[in-house]
C-alpha positions in Angstrom: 11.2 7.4 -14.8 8.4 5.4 -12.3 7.8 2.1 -13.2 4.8 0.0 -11.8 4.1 -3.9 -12.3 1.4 -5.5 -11.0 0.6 -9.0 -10.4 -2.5 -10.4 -9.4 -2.5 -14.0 -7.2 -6.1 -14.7 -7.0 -5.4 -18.3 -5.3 -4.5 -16.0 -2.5 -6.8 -12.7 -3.2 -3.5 -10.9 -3.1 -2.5 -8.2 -5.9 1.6 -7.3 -5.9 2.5 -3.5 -6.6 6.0 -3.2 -7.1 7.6 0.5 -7.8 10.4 1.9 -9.5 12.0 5.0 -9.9 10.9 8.8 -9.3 7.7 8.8 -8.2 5.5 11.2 -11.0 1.7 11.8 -9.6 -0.3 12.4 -12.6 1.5 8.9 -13.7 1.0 7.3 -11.0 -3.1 8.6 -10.9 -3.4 6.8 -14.7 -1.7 3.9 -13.5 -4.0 3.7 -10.7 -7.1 4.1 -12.7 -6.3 1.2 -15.4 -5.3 -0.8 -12.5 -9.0 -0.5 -11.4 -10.6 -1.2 -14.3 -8.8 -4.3 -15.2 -10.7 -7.0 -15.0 -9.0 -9.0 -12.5 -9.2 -6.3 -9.9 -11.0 -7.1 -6.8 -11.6 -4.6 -4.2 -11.8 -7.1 -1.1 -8.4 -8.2 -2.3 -5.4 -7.9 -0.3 -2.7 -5.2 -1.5 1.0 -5.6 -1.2 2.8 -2.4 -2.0 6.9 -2.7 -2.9 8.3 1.0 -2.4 11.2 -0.3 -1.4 13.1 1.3 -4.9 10.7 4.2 -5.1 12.1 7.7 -5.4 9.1 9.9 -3.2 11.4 12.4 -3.0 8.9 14.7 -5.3 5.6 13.8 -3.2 4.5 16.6 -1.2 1.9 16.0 1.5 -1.1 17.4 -1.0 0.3 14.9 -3.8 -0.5 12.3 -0.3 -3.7 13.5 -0.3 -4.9 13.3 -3.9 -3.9 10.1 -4.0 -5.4 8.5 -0.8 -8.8 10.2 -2.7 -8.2 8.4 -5.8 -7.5 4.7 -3.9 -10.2 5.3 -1.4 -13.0 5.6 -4.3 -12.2 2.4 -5.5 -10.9 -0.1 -2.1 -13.6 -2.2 -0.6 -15.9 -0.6 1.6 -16.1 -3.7 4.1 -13.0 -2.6 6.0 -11.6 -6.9 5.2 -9.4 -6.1 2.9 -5.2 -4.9 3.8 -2.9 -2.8 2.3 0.6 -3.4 3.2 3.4 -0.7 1.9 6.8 -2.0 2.6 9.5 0.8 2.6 13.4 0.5 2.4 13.6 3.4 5.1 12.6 5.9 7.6 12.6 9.0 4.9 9.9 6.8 3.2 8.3 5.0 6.4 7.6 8.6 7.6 5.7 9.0 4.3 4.4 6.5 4.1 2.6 6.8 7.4 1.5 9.9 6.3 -0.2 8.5 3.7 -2.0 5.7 6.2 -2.6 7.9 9.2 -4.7 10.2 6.7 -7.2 8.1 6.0 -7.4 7.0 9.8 -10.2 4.8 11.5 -12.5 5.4 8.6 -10.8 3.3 5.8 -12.0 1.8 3.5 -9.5 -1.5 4.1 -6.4 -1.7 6.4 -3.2 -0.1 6.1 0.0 -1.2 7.9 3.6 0.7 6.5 6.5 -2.0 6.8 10.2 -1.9 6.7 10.4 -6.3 6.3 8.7 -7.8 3.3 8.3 -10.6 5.7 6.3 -9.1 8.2 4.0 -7.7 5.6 3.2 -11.0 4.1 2.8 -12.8 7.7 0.3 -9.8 8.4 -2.0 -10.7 5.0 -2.2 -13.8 7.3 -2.7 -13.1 11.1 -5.5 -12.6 12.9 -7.0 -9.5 14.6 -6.0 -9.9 18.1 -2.4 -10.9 16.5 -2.5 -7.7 14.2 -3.0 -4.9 16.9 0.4 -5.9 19.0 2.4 -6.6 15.6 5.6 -4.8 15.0 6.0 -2.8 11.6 9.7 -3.4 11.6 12.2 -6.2 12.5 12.6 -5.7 16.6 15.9 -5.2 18.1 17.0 -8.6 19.6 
């Protein structure tokens, strides 16, 4: 069964997604669309994905599809805003990057897929120029 909580940190115009469990669509779509219409949501804000205990193993790349058209109706349209997904592997990075290289140069916010919650949080914060040589993953030392 998927679970989703979301917290909202409007100190830092940051919402926190965090999922659980086997990822269901049509769930996930409702979810989605009460998420939008609460009234703390914020389009501009920031959006920190946790997938790391998500089961995709169901999501087929038209699932991927339907969804990026359900999130892109309601993001920002000013291209400020990011979306980081943190994973807990490659099977899901892979998805994952699916799901961001779809909606390509023309979305609506930015979209990084990361395998270190750390990362993703320093990349809310980074600048530009910092942000294009960033890594995704911890780097082999």
């Amino acid at each position: 069964m998927m679970h989703i909580e979301t917290k909202f940190d409007l100190e830092k115009s940051v919402r926190i997604h965090r999922i659980t469990g086997e990822v269901n669509l049509p769930e996930f779509h409702e979810i989605l669309r009460q998420l939008y219409a609460s009234p703390n949501f914020n389009p501009d804000m920031n959006a920190l994905w946790d997938i790391r205990e998500a089961d995709f193993s169901k999501v087929t790349p038209d699932d991927v599809r339907s969804l990026m058209q359900v999130v892109a109706t309601h993001w920002g349209k000013d291209g400020k805003c990011r979306a980081a997904i943190v994973v807990a592997g490659m099977a899901e990075y892979g998805i994952s990057r699916m799901y961001e290289s779809q909606f390509g140069p023309a979305a609506p916010c930015k979209i990084k897929v990361f395998l270190d919650m750390e990362l993703a949080w320093k990349w809310f914060g980074a600048s530009e120029e910092i942000v294009k040589g960033m890594a995704s993953r911890p780097l082999a030392k």
